[in-house]
C-alpha positions, 0 to 999 in steps of 0.5 A, a space after each residue: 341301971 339296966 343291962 344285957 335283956 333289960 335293955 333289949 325290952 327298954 329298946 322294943 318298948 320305947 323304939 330307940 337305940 339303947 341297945 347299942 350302948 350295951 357294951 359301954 354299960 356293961 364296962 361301966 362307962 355309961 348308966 342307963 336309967 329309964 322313967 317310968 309312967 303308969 308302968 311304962 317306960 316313958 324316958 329313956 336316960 344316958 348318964 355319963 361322967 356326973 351329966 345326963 348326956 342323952 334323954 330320950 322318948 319313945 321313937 328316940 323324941 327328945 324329953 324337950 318335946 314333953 314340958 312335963 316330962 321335961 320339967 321331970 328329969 330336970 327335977 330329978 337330975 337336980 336332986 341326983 346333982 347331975 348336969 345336963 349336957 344334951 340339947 335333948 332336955 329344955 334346960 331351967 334358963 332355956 324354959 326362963 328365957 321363953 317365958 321371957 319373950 311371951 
């Protein structure tokens, strides 16, 4: 998880709003997790109480916006046995029910 500067560089580098979460990191009520790609920060990730509650791109863009990088987080959100409860993220039956319609 990142803390104190590294959220600062996290919140210049990708354009959000991660800094504003420092306190609650820092009393451990949240983690903050970046992805990175080709050494950048690509996702910027809120996890709170088992669940992903905030998944972020550059200039605060929802991860639903990017399939791949969508599909990504929901690969590695299952494998850490985290739930997703934010509209940011396209969830598995969100992408099923899609397809579906096509």
């Amino acid at each position: 998880s990142l803390v104190g500067s590294e959220m600062c560089i996290r919140d210049s580098s990708m354009h959000n709003c991660v800094g504003t979460h420092r306190d609650r990191v820092l009393s451990d009520k949240v983690r903050i997790i970046a992805a990175f790609r080709n050494r950048k920060p690509v996702i910027c990730i809120e996890i709170r109480n088992g669940a992903v509650a905030q998944a972020k791109l550059v200039n605060n863009k929802p991860v639903r916006d990017d399939a791949e990088l969508n599909r990504a987080l929901l690969a590695w959100a299952k494998s850490r046995k985290l739930i997703i409860e934010t509209n940011d993220v396209q969830t598995e039956r969100e992408v099923a029910n899609v397809a579906a319609a096509v």
